[in-house]
N, C-alpha and C positions, 0 to 999 in steps of 0.2 A: 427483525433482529439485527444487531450491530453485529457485523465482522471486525474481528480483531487487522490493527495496521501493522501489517506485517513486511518488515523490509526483505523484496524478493533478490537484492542482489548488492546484499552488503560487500564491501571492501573487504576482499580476504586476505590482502596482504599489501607490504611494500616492494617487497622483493621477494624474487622465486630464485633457490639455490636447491639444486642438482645433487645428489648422492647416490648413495644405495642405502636399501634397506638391510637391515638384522636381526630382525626379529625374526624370520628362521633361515633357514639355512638354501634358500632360493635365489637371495639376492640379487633381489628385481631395482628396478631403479623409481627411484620420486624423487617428487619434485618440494621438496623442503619451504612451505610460506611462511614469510618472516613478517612480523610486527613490529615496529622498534624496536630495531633486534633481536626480538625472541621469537618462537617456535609457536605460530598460532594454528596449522592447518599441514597434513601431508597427504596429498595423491599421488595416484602413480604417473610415472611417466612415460607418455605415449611414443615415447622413441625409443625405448631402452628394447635390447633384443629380446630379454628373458621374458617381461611380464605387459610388454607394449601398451601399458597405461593401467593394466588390471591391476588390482592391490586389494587384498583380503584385512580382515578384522583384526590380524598380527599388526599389519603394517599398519595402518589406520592411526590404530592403538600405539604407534611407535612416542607419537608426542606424550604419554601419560608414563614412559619410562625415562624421559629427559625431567623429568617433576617427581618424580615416585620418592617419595618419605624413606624410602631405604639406602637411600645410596650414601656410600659411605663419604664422608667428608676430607678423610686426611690421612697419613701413615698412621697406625695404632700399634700400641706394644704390650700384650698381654701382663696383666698385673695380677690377676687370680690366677685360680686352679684351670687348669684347660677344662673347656667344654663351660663353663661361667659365666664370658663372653663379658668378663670384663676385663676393658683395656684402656688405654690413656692414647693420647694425640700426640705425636710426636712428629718431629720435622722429616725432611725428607730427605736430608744431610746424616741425620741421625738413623732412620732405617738404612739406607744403601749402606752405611755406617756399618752397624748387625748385619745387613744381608752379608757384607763382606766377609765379617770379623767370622763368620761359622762358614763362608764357602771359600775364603781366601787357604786355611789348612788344609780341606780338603781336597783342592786341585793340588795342594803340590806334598800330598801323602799319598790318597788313593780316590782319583775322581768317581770312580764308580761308589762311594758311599752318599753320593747326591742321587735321589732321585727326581727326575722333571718331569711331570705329566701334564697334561692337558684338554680342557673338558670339549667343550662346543666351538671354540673358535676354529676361524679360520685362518690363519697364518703359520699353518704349521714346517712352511719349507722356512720359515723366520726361524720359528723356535727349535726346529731340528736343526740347522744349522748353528744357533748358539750352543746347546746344547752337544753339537762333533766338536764345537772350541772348545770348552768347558773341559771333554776330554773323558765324558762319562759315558756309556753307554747303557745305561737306563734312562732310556727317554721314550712315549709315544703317546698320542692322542688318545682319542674315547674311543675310537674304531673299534677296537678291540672289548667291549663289550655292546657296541653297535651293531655293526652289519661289515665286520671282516669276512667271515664269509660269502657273504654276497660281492664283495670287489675281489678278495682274492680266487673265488671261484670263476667268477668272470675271466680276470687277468691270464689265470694257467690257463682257462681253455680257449676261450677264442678273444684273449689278448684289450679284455675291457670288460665293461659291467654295465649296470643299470644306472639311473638318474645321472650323474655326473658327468658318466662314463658316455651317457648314450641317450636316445630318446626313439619313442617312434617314429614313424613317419606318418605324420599327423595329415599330409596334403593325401595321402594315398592310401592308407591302412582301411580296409572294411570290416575289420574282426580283431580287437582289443581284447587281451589276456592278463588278465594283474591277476600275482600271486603274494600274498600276507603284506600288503600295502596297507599300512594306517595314515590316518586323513594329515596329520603335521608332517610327511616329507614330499617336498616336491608339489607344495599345492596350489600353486598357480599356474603354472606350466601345464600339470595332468586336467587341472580346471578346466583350461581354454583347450586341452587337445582334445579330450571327450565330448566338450561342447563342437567343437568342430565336428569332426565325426559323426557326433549323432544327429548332426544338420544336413548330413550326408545320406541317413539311412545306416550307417553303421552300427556294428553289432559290438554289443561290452561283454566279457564275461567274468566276472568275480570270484575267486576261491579264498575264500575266508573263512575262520568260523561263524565271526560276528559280518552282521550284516549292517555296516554304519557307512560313512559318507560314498565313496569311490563305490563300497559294492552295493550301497540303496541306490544308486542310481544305474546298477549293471542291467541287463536286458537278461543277463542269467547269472542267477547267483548259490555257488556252492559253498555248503557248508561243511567244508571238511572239517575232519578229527585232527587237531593238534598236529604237528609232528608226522603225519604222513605225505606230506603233498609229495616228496621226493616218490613213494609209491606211487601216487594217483601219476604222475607224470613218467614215471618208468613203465605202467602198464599202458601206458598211450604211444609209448614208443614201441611196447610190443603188437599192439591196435595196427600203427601205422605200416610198420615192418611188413608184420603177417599180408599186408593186404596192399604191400606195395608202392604205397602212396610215401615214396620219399624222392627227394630229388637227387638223382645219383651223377648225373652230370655234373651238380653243382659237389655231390661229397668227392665226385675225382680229382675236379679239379682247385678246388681250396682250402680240402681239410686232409688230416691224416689219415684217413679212411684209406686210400692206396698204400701207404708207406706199410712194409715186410716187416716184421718184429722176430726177433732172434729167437728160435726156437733149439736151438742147443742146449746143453745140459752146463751150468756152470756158470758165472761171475756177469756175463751178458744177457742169459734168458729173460726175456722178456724186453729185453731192450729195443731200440730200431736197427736195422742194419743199415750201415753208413757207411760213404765209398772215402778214400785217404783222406778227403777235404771236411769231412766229420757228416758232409750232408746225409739226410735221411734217402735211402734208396725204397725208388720203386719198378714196376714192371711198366715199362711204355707199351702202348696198345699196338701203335703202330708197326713196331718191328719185333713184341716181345721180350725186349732188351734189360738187363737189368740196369739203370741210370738214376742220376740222382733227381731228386723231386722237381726241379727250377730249371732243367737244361730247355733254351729253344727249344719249341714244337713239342715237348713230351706231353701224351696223353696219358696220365696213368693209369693202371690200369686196376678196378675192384675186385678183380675176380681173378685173377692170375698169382699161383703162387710159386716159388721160386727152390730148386732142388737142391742140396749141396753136400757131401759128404756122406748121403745116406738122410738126410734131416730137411724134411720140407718144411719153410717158412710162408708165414700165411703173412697175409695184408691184416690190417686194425677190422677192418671191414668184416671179417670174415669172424673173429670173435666177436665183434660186437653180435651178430647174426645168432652165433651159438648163443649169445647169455639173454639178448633181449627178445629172442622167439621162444625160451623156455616159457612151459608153462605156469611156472613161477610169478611170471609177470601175467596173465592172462585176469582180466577184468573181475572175473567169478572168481578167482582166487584171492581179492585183496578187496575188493568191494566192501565186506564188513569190517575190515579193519580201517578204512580210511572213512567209513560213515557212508560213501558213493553208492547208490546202485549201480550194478555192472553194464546196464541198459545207458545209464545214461553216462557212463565213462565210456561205453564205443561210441557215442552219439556226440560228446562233444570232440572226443577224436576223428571222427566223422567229416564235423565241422570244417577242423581247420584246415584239413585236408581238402576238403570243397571248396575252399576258399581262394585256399595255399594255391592249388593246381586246376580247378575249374575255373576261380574269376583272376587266373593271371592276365599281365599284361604288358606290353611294351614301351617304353620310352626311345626313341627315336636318336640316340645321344650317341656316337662312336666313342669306343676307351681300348687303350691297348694294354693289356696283364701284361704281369713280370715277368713271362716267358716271353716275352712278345709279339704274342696273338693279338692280331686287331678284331674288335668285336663293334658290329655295325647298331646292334639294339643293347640295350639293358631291358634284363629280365625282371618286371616287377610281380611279387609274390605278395598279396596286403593282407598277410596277416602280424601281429606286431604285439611283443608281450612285455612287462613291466614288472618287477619284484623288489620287496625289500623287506625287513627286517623280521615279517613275521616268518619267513621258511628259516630267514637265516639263524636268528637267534635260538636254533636246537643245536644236540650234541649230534647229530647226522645236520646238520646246516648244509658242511663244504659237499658233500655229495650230491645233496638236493639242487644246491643254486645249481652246481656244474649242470645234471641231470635235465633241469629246466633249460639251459643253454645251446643241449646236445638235442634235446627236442625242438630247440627251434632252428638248429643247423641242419637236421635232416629234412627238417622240411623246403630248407635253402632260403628261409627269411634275415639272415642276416645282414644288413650291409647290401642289400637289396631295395628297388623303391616296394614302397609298402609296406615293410617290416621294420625290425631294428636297426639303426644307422648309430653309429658312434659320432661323440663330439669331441674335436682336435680338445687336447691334446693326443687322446685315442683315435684310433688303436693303436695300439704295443704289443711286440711281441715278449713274452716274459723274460727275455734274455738280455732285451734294450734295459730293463729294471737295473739299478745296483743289488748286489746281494749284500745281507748284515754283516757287520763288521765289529769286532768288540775287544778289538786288544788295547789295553786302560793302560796310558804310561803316565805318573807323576809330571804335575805342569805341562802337559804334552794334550794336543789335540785328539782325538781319537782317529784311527788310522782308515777310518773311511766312513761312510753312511750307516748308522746301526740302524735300520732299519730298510728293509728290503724283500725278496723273493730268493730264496734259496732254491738251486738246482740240483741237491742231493743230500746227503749226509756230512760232504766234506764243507759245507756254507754255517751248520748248524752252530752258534753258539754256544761253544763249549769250551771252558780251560782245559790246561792241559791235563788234568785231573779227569775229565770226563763231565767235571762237576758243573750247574749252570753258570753262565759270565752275567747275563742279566738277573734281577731282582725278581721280575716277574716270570720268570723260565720262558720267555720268549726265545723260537727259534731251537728248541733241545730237541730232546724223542718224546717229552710227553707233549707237546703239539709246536710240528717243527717247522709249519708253514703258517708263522703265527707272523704275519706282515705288518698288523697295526700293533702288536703288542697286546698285553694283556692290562689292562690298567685295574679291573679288579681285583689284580690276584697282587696288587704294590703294596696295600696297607696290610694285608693278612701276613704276605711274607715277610713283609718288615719285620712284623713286631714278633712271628717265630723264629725270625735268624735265620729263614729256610730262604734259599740257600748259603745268605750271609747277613752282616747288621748293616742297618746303613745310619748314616748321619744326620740330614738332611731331607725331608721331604719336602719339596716345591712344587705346589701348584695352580693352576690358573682355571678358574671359571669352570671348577668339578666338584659339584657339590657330592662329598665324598661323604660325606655325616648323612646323608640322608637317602634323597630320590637317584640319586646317580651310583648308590650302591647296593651288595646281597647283602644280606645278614646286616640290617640299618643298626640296631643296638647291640652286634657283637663287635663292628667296626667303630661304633662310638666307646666300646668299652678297650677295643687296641690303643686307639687315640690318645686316652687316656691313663692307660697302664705303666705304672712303673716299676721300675726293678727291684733285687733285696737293697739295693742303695735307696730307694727312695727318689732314684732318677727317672725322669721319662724313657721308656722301651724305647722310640721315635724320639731321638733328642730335640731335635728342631723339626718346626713345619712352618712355612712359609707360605703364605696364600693369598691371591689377588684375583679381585672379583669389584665389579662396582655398586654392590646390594650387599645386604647384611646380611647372608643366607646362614643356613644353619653352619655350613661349614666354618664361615668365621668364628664362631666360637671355638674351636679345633685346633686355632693358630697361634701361632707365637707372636709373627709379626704379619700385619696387613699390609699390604701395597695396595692402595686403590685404584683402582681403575676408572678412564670416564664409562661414561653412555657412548652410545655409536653415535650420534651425533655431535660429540665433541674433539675426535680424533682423526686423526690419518689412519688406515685399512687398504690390503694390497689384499683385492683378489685376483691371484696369478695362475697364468700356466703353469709356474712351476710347483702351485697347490692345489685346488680344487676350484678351477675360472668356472665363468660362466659360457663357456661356449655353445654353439647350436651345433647343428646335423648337417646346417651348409655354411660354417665360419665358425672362425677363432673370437673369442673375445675375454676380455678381461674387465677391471674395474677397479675403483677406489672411493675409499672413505674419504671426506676433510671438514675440517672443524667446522660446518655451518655455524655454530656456535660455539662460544669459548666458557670453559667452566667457573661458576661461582663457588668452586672447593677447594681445598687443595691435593688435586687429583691428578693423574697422569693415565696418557695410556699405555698397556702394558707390558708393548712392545717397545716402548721409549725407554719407559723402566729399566727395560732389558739392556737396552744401547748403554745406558747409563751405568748398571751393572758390569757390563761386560769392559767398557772402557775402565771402571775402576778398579778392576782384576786382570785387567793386561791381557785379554783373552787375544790369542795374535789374529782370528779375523776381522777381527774388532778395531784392532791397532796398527800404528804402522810399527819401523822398526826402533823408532825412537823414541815408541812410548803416547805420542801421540793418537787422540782419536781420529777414527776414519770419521766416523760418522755421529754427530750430535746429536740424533733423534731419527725415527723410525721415520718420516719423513725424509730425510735426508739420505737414510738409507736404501729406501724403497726407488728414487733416482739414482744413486750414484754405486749402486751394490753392481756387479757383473759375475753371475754365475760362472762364466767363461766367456771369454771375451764378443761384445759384442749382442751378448743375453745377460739382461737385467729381471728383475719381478715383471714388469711391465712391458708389453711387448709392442706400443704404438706410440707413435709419436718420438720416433728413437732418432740419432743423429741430429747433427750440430742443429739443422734446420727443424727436425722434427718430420722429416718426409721420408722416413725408412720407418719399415714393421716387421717386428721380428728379431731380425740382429739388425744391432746398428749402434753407434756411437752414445755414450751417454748422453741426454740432453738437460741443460740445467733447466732448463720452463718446461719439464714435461708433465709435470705434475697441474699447472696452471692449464696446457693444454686440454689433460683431459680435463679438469673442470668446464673449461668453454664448452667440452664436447658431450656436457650432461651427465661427467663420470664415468664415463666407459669408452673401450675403443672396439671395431669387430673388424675384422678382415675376412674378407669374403672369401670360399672354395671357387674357384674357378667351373664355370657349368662342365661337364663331362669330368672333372675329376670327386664330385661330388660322392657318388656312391663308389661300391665295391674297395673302399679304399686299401685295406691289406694288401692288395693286388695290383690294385689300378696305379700305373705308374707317374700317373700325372698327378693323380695325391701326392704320391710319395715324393717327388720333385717339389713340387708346391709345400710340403711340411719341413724338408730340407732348408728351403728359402724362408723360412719362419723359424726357422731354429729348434723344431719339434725333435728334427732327428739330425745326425752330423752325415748322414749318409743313407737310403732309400733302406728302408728296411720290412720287405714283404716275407711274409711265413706264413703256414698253414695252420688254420685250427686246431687243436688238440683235443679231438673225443678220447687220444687213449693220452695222456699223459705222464712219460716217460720219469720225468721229477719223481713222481709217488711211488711208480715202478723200483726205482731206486731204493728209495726207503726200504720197499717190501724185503728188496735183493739184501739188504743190511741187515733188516730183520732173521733172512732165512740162512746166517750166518755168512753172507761174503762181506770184502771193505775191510778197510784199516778202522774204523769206525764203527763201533757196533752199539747196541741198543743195550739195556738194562734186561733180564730176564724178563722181569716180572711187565715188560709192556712188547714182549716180541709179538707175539700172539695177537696184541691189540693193535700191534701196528700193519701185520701181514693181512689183518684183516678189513683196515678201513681205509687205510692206503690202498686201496684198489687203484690201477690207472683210466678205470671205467668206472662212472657212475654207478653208485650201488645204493641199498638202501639198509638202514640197519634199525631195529630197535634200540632206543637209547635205555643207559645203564636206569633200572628201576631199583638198585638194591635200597632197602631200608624205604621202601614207597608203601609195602603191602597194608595193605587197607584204605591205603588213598587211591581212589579213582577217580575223582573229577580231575579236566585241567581248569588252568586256572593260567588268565592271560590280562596282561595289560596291554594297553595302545594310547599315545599321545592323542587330544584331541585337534581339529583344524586349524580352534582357535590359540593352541598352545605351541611350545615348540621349546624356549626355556624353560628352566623351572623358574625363570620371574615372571613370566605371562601368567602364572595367580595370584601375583602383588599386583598385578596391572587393575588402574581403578576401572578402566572397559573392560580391559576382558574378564576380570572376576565376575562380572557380570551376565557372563555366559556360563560359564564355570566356576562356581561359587563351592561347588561339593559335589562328590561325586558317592554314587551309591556302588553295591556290589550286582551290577546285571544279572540272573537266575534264570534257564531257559524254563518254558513252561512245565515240563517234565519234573524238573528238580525241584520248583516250589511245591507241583501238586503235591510230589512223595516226602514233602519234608512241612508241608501242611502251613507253606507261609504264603501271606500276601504283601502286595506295595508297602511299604515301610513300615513292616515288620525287621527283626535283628535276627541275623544268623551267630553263632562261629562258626568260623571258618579256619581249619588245622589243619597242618603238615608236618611232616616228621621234624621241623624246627620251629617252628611259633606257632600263634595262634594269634586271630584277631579277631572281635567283636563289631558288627558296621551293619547298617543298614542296607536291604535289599529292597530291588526293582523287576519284574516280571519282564524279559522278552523273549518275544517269538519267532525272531530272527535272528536264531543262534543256535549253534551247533549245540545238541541235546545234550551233550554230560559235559558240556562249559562254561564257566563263568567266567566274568571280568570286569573290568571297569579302566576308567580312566589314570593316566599317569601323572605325578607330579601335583596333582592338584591340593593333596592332604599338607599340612605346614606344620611346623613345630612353635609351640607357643614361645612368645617372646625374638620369633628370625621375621625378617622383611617389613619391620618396622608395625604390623599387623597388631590389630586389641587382640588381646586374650579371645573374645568371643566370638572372634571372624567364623564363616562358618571352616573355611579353609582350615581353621585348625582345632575344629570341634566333632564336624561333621565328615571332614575330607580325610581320606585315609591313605595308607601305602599299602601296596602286595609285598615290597620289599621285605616287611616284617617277616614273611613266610618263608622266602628264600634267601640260602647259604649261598656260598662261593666255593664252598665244598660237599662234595658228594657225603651222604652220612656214611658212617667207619662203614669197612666191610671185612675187619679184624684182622688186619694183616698189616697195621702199624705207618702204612702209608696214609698221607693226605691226597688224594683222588680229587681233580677240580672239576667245579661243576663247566664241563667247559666243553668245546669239540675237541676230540683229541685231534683232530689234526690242523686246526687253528687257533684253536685256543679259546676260542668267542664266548663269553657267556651264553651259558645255556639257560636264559630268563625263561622260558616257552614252554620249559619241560616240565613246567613245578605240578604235583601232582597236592589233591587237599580233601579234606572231608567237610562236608558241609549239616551245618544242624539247626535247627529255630532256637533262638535264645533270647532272655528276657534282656530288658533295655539296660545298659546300664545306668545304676544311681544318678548320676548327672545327664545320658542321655550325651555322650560324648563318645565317638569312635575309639576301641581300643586296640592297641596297647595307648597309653598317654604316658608322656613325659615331664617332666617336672620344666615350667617355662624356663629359658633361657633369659638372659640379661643382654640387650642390644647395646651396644656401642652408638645408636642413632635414635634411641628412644620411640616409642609410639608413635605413627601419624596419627593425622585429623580420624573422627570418627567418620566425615563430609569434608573428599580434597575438590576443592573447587580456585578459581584464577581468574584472571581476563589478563589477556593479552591486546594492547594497543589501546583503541577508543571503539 
């Protein structure tokens, strides 16, 4: 037979040009191959920190979103009815033109009737800083129906979080713990670290419901119930407790487990007692003494408690004791509500504990703590846990993360080798944060950072009315440690005026029409509502994206955006870098290629904007622009003096990191340097960093902190404490009636666990969950012509239980109901799933007529949304309030909680996923049915 002549090592390029990727949210680095000058081939790049040459099916796929048939062409300016999605092409003289003409009144009437939000990007310390000019404070990203929970629960307790925050310790961990991790966050990073590990002999353990990427590969894999894991993980602290296996050493000395808590009757109960200089007091071991937590040599003490007046004050230690050895927490008591047997919840508490303190071990490293004890080993503990959006996104979320945190402090794996280690810019103590800020003065900046961490009742945004100052009730009493904002709760309240009307809605890269929100057809129907005038509710919407997604039809005027490969992008320290566990690092986007549209990106936009509104950080004082384009900006911006976006390559020469002099070739720099810069932790200041003072010197010198800033973990959290104390009537500041009760209740300053609100569920028992897949991560990774290709449609998963009783098989149709919609969609049998839950994929279902897609893609035949089922408000409970579907005490979308009935149903007529919507009109017309190209020869 002839073999085919197959050329084994064609010419893959002219040139190799350096970026980062964006296709999710990793931002790993490649190496960009060029063909006469275009975009023939991208791998990853073996020198970059994050993904040291690996690159997933995202990134790959990245070239097929620099070509994708969707992208929008040019400014567009709505000519039909909203939601039509018909518009005209207009200049871009002419849009900044309108942008102006409807935000130029509103900065110099009342800036807060703008509201700014922001979907998936990264440059949010850009656009919150335009945004404090601007002078509005309704402004925040997606967090707030992402995973606020999970970072602000990190943050109050031990001063950082997961993924961004932190990583294991991939060289030394023996026993990996991931809690509700779906396969799109963080999945090159977790890729290579479990590959590591399990090359090691090391053990995985997965708590999930669904059993798909991260947990099919765990070595033990649990199937919990929805919404309990905070239980499964509080009965394991009362496992470990009972039986002793905690590390009390490490809780003396670097958490608040010593510090005395005010046991008087009155305005302090429950607070810390603190000596004139505010510090927290504790009992030193050595003399008995009462001292503040940080003096030289103090040991303090867990067990010592403190007499005064007739009233003895206990240590944190000594409550935690009372509430997590009840037998409330005890295995046989919560076992059938979280789905666990009780055997095998003391068995994997068990575990870590064997781990944690039989296979410890020492590194040979000297480091001297903030008291200035020198210590000759570092204590390494390899056990190391991992969480994200699935514990977070319940209405008990902030309890849970914390809970998970507190369980891995007692065990003394934080910041330890082998465990959990923070990545600079972390840790922080919650007091290093700004707190929000929201007093709106006409033409005037806003008077500090609106968004932040509040440290009681007097940070809460509120007028002087009591009434909310933000759109989205961020920062109030009904969820008052809401740090990312609420961005679901922007277009509901708009359009009831609840708490006021706004102007203006701007926003970038939030597909708000569809997959990126609750109630998908109740928020297309605000969109479009108009008053007894026959005017729009939401007079102006303004939105920038560089695909036709569904939300463009929604807008008034488009600003386009490029592709990531067409622009400048800062990822910074002072947003979401890419740092490791032993360095700092950061990175940058640049135009490998220059756009054939006329496109911008959309942070330039902004530059542009802000100079033609005179914003003063934007401007100097004569009117003058500072900066021409977000490139320009990203060099020549100084946070305060000396810190810029970019923390390498600083000074006239380029040979300072960290603070240092602006440099005009810095940008060129990092190009030569592959896109990115890292500065390395010095060895021995590497771990224990909160404490270790040679961190703390070393982050000083990087600009991390203006001065060492070590504190103690917070298992009891005094912030919340406060709340409660407001709630049970003390403070200038008090709560609404109708939430005092709910606030004394879940404001606990110790992890707790509650059932979330089921009113108006009865008769829905199933849950009902979705998870992003590996291959996705936007909602244009199911425009992408690869990755459709893996995900083309997705079905409704059915454990085997639910199909037998409901007498369906493989691609059979169910409905699927909740006390708000209903949907019609094909079902899929599996058996590695938690028995009364269903799910399926996110993002993958499309609206006919968005992302330039045929009517009969299966994406928007076959592929469906859960959104359809779930509100953004809790159903009435007749008492004339709006109740968000949210944590009360961050706000976060409670996606996780949705409860539904399921039933065998006949196919619909067409054979098409319901609900369906009437196609949409694209502004870029149909692609190819077959997109196909060549690049070069």
């Amino acid at each position: 037979m002839n073999q085919p002549i197959i050329n084994t090592s064609p010419k893959v390029s002219d040139e190799v040009r350096k970026t980062t990727c964006y296709m999710c949210a990793c931002r790993c680095g490649i190496n960009v191959h060029m063909k006469d000058g275009k975009v023939a081939y991208i791998e990853g790049n073996r020198d970059h920190p994050v993904n040291k040459g690996v690159l997933c099916a995202k990134g790959s796929a990245g070239i097929m979103q620099v070509n994708a048939p969707s992208r929008l062409r040019a400014p567009l300016k709505r000519v039909g009815p909203r939601g039509s999605g018909k518009f005209e092409e207009i200049s871009w003289d002419e849009a900044l033109d309108i942008a102006v003409g409807w935000l130029k009144p509103i900065r110099e009437d009342n800036p807060e009737k703008l509201a700014f939000f922001t979907g998936r990007d990264q440059s949010q310390s850009f656009t919150s800083f335009w945004a404090q000019n601007f002078g509005t404070c309704n402004y925040a990203a997606h967090g707030g129906f992402c995973s606020v929970n999970m970072a602000a629960g990190g943050i109050y307790t031990m001063g950082g979080a997961f993924w961004e925050f932190g990583q294991p310790d991939w060289d030394h961990t023996k026993l990996f713990m991931l809690f509700g991790v779906a396969e799109d966050h963080d999945s090159n990073p977790i890729k290579m670290g479990i590959g590591k590990i399990k090359a090691r002999g090391a053990r995985v353990i997965g708590v999930n419901p669904i059993r798909s990427g991260y947990n099919a590969v765990a070595d033990d894999w649990v199937g919990i119930t929805p919404g309990t894991d905070g239980l499964f993980i509080l009965s394991m602290i009362h496992v470990l407790m009972k039986a002793g296996k905690i590390d009390l050493d490490y809780l003396s000395r670097y958490t608040n487990a010593p510090v005395l808590i005010d046991a008087s009757e009155g305005p302090t109960k429950g607070l810390f007692l603190r000596d004139e200089d505010g510090k927290p007091l504790v009992i030193d071991r050595a003399t008995g003494e009462l001292t503040a937590f940080d003096k030289p040599s103090v040991r303090p003490d867990l067990s010592a408690t403190y007499e005064k007046d007739g009233v003895t004050h206990r240590p944190v230690f000594h409550l935690m004791a009372e509430r997590y050895l009840s037998d409330e927490y005890a295995p046989e008591n919560i076992a059938e509500q979280c789905g666990i047997p009780a055997q095998r919840i003391r068995a994997i508490a068990g575990e870590l504990a064997r781990v944690a303190f039989d296979e410890a071990f020492e590194l040979d490293r000297e480091w001297t703590d903030f008291r200035g004890e020198k210590h000759s080993k570092m204590i390494g503990r390899p056990v190391a846990m991992h969480s994200m959006r699935g514990v977070s996104a319940h209405a008990n979320g902030f309890q849970t993360c914390r809970a998970l945190h507190v369980l891995q402090i007692i065990l003394g794996t934080v910041e330890v080798p082998g465990g959990f280690r923070f990545k600079p810019p972390y840790p922080k103590p919650v007091e290093a944060h700004p707190r929000p800020h929201c007093k709106v003065t006409p033409n005037t900046p806003l008077d500090g950072p609106h968004l932040g961490f509040v440290q009681g009742p007097e940070d809460l945004a509120l007028k002087a009315d009591g009434s909310p100052a933000r759109i989205d009730k961020a920062f109030t009493w009904d969820n008052p440690m809401s740090s990312h904002g609420l961005m679901h709760m922007v277009i509901s309240n708009a359009h009831a005026g609840d708490p006021y009307k706004i102007d203006t809605l701007f926003m970038y890269m939030a597909n708000m029409s569809w997959n990126s929100s609750m109630n998908t057809k109740g928020v297309m129907e605000m969109l479009t509502d108009k008053d007894e005038n026959g005017d729009y509710v939401i007079p102006h919407i303004i939105y920038s994206d560089a695909y036709s997604s569904e939300m463009v039809a929604y807008a008034d005027l488009i600003l386009p955006d490029t592709t990531y490969l067409e622009r400048h992008d800062c990822i910074s320290l002072l947003d979401r870098p890419i740092c490791e566990a032993d360095a700092a690092a950061d990175a940058i986007r640049w135009p490998v290629i220059e756009p054939d549209r006329d496109v911008k990106g959309f942070q330039s936009a902004l530059v542009e904007l802000a100079n033609r509104l005179g914003l003063p950080g934007f401007t100097n004082e004569d009117g003058s622009a500072k900066w021409t384009d977000y490139a320009d900006y990203i060099v020549n911006h100084e946070r305060k003096p000396g810190i810029g976006p970019l923390a390498g390559f600083r000074g006239e020469n380029g040979d300072k990191e960290g603070r240092g002099e602006v440099n005009p070739d810095q940008l060129n720099r990092y190009i030569e340097n592959g896109g990115f810069y890292v500065a390395h932790i010095p060895e021995g200041a590497d771990y224990y960093k909160p404490w270790n003072a040679a961190y703390q010197d070393w982050a000083v010198g990087m600009g991390i902190y203006d001065s060492p800033q070590p504190y103690l973990f917070q298992l009891y959290s005094e912030p919340m404490r406060k709340f409660q104390l407001a709630a049970e009537g003390h403070g200038e500041r008090q709560p609404p009636e109708h939430l005092r009760e709910r606030i004394k209740e879940t404001l606990d300053p110790m992890p707790i666990w509650y059932e979330t609100d089921q009113t108006g569920n009865e008769g829905f028992t199933v849950n009902a969950l979705t998870q992003r897949p590996m291959a996705m991560y936007h909602s244009w990774g199911t425009q992408n012509a690869w990755l459709r290709q893996l995900h083309g449609r997705n079905p409704l998963y059915v454990p085997t239980k639910l199909m037998r009783e409901n007498g369906l098989s493989d691609g059979d149709w169910a409905k699927v109901t909740s006390p708000h919609g209903e949907i019609t969609v094909p079902v899929m049998e599996m058996a590695a799933l938690n028995e009364n839950t269903v799910w399926t994929w996110n993002a993958i279902g499309k609206r006919k007529g968005a992302w330039a897609l045929q009517d009969d893609a299966p994406e928007a035949t076959k592929g469906f949304l859960l959104n359809h089922l779930i509100h953004e408000l809790l159903p009435p409970k007749g008492d004339g309030l709006r109740w968000a579907n949210s944590d009360p005490i961050t706000g976060q979308a409670a996606w996780f909680d949705l409860k539904v009935k399921i039933e065998k149903a006949d196919p619909p007529t067409d054979a098409e996923s319901q609900p369906e919507f009437p196609p949409i009109e694209s502004p870029v017309g149909t692609g190819p049915k077959d997109l196909a190209w060549k690049v070069g020869k």
